[in-house]
N, C-alpha and C positions, 0 to 999 in steps of 0.2 A: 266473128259471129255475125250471120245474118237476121235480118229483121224476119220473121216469121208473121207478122199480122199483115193483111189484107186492105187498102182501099172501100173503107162503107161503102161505092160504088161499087164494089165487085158484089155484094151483100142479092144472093136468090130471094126471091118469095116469098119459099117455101124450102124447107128442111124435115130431112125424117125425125134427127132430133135436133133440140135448141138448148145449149146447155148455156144455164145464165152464172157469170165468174169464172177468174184462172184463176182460184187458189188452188190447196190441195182438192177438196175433192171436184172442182172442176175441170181442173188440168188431169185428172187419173180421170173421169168420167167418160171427157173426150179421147182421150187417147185408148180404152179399152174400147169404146162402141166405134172408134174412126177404123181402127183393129178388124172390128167383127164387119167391116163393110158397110156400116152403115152412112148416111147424107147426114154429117154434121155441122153446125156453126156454134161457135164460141162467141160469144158476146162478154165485152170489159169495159165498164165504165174508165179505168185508168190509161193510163199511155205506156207504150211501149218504152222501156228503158236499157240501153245495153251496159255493159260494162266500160265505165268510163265516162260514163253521162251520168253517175251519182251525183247528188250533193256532197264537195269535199270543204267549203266554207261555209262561215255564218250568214255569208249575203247567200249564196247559192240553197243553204239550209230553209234559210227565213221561206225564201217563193214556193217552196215547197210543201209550205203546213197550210194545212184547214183547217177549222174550229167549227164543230156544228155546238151551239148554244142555246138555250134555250127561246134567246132572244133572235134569234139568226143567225146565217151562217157568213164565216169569214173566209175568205181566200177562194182560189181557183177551186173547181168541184174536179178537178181531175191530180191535183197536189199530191204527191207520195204518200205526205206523213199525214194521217186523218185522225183528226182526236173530236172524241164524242162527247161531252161536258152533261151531265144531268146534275139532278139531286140525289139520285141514289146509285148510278154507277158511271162509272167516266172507263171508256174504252179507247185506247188505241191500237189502230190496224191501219193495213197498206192498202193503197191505192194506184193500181197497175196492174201492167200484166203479168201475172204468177202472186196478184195478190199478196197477203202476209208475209209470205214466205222470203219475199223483198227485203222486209223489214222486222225480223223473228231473230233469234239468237241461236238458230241453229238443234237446238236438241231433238232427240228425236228419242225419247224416251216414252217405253212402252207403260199405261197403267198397269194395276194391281188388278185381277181375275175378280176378284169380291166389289171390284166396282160395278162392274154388270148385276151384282143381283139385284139392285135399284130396279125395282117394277117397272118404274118410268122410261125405261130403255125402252125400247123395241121388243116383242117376245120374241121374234123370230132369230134377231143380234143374240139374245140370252143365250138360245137355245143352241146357238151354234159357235161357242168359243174358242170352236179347235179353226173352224172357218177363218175368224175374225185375226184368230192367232199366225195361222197362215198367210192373209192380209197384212197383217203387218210386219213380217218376211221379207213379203213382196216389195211395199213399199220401200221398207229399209235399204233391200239392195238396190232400189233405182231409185231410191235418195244417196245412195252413196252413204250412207251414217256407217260410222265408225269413231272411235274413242283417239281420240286426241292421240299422236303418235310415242310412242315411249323415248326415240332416240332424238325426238324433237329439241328445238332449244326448250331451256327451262325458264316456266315463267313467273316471276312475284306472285303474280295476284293466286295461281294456283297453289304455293307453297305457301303463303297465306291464309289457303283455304285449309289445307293438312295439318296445319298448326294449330285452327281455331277446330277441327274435328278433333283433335289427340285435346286440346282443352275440355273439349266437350266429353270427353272421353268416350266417344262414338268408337264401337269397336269393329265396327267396318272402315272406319278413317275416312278421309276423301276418293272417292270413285271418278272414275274417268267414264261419263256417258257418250254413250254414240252422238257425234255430231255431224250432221250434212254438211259438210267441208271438205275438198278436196287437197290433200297434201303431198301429188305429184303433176308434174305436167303430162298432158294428153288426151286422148277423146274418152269421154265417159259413157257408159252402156246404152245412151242413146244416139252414141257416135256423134256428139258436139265435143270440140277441142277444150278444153281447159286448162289454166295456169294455175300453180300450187302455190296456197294460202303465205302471202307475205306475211304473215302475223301483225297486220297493222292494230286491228282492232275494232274496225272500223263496218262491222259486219250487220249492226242494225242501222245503220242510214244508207244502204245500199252497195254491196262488194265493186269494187270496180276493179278488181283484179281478176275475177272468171274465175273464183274459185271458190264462191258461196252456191250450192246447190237449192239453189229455187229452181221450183218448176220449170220455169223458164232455162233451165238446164236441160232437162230431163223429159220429162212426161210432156209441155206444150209441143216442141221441139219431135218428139213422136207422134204426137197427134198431127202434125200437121205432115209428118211425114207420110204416115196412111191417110191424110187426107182430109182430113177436118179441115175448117175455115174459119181465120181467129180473125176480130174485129177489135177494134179497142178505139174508147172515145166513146162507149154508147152506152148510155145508163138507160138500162130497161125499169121503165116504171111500175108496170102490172101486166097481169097474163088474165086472159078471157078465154071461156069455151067457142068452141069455133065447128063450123060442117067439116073441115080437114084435119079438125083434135083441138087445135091451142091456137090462139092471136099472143103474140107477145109484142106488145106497146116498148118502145122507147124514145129516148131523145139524144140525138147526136149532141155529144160535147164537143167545147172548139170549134164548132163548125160555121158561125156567124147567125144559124138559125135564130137562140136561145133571144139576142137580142132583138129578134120581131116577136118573140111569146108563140112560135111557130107548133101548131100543133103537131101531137104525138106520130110518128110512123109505126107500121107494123108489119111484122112479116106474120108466117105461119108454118105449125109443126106439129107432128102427129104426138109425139113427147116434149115434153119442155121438164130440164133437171133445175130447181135452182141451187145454185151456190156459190151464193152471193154473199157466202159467210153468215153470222150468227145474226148481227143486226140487219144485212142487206136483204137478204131471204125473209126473215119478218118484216119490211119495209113493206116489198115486194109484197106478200100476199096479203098486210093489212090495204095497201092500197087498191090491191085488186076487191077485195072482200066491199070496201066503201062503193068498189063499181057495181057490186052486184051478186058478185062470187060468190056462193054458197059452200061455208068453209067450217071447219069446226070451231064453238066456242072455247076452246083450250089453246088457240092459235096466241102467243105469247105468255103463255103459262110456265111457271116452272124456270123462270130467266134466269139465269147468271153467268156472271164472270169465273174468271180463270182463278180467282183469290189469291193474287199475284202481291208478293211486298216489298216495295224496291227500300232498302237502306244505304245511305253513304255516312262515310268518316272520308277525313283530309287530314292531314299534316300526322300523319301516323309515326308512329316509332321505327315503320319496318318498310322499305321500299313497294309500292303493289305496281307500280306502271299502268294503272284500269283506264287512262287515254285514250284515245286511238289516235292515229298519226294526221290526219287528212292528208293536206299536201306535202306534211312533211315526210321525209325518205323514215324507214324504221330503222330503228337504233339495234346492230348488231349485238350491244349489250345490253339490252334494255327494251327485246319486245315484247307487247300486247299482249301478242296470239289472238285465236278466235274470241268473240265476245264472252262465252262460259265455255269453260274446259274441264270443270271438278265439280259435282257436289259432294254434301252429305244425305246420305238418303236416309230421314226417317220416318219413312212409311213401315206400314206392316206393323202397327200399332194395336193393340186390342180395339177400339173404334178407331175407325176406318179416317175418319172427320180429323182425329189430333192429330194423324200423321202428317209430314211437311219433309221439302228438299230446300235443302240451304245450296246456294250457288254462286260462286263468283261471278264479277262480271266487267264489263268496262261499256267508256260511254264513246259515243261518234267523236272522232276529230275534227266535224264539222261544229262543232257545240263547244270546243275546249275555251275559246275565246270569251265565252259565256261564264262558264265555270266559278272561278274566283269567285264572281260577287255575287252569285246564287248561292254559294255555299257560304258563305260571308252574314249575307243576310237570312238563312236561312240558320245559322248558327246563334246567329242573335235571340231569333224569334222559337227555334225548338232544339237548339241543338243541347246535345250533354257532354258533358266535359269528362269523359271514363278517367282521366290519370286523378282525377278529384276523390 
């Protein structure tokens, strides 16, 4: 696979639009408007990473995390793994190009219809569900999602999960949800080549087999093939009104500037998208807003999180494999698979709010090293002893 980002020198003026982020909806943004002909640049604060330049050990893992703090921030600003530390939410997301998606576990499971009726959406989103429903169609087939293969090996942690649904007496049992994984070799609907999911496990610190569908798969990879111009290493600071639509401010990362305190560059565009994800995007317009901006007071209203709850158990009665390999080869009797392969889904609750999906999962090979004495010491200080 080839590098699809661009030299900051090759970086025009001026663009018809400026789309700021390759997550999801940056990467879908540029590739449908690079589509309709139009002058685009993609802007990423992250680096380009291919398959094979993952973190696969705990040194290689370590140089890769950042900690934004309260007190300041730690590590390289362009680090894969980026963890956000507050007093009332703690976020982790990916840092690169194709964004999260990097660093995600793959689902690709569609909400509940009754979650739109929330006022707070968009009316025009409300009004149009069969749209939205269409859209995620779309996406799904050029994410490649699909449910974990039937004639696959079989895996612990998934018959693990079947066993604690038939516990629960869930009478849907364990589901197989779609997951953006690919499980043969060849080119995928954007005509980039890919290799079929080793089942390492290893699929949130970065696939380096070519068979985790990020963006960087898919939609960056089209966009740039109609035409768009991806950048990466550029943290855009703020956007201002301008005589040609938009100025959008940023500052090269990596580039030696940073340590003169070199002031912002800018180009300029008649549109500017951001999606820079949930926190970046609100960065972005609270720090334009302090330039000047005239912006609505509801601009970080309404915040939250994903309501995400990660649980572990060790030393179990029942084999789970939830490892990932790093560098080591996968064990023909004894693999991974992708990160999650099963939930139980109990949504569809009379309130909307108690329904939850229970999921299995597994952790990077690059972190197994670590393990033991986290769960060691974390058994001391909260753990429960269920055979008690």
């Amino acid at each position: 696979m080839n590098r699809i980002s661009s030299p900051l020198s090759d970086l025009k003026p001026h663009y018809t639009v400026a789309v700021v982020g390759s997550g999801y909806g940056g990467s879908i943004a540029a590739s449908r408007l690079a589509r309709a002909g139009q002058s685009v640049c993609l802007l990423e604060r992250g680096r380009e990473l291919l398959p094979g330049e993952y973190p696969d050990s705990e040194i290689e893992a370590l140089r890769e995390f950042q900690v934004d703090l309260p007190l300041g921030h730690q590590g390289s600003p362009t680090g894969l793994y980026d963890f956000r530390v507050n007093s009332d939410i703690n976020v982790f997301l990916g840092c690169g190009l194709g964004g999260t998606s990097l660093v995600n576990a793959n689902v690709a499971l569609e909400p509940e219809a009754r979650v739109f009726d929330d006022p707070r959406w968009p009316k025009g989103l409300r009004e149009d569900l069969a749209g939205l429903k269409a859209g995620f169609h779309r996406a799904a087939t050029m994410l490649g999602a699909a449910p974990y293969p039937g004639g696959a090996p079989a895996l612990a942690k998934l018959k693990a999960l079947e066993s604690s649904s038939r516990h629960l007496k869930h009478s849907g049992g364990a589901e197989r949800p779609p997951i953006a994984v690919t499980f043969a070799d060849g080119p995928n609907i954007a005509g980039v080549m890919q290799k079929r999911c080793t089942l390492c496990g290893d699929c949130v610190s970065g696939c380096n087999h070519g068979a985790k569908n990020t963006v960087l798969m898919n939609y960056l990879p089209d966009a740039k093939a109609f035409g768009a111009e991806i950048f990466t290493c550029v943290a855009v600071r703020r956007v201002a009104r301008a005589a040609e639509g938009w100025q959008v401010f940023f500052k090269a990362q990596e580039a030696g500037r940073e340590a003169f305190d070199a002031p912002e560059q800018f180009i300029t565009a008649e549109h500017v998208i951001l999606a820079a994800g949930t926190l970046g995007s609100t960065e972005i317009l609270l720090r334009s807003r302090d330039a000047g901006l005239s912006l609505s007071g509801q601009l970080g209203e309404y915040f939250t999180g994903n309501g995400d709850v990660l649980g572990f158990a060790y030393n179990c009665d029942q084999p789970i494999h939830g490892i990932g390999r790093g560098r080591l080869p996968v064990e023909e009797d004894a693999p991974v698979g992708p990160t999650i392969t099963g939930i139980i889904d109990l949504r569809h609750q009379p309130d909307l709010e108690t329904g939850l999906v229970i999921e299995e999962g597994s952790l990077p090979g690059a972190l197994a090293g670590l393990m033991p004495t986290v769960f060691a010491l974390a058994a001391k200080v909260m753990g429960h002893d269920t055979d008690s």
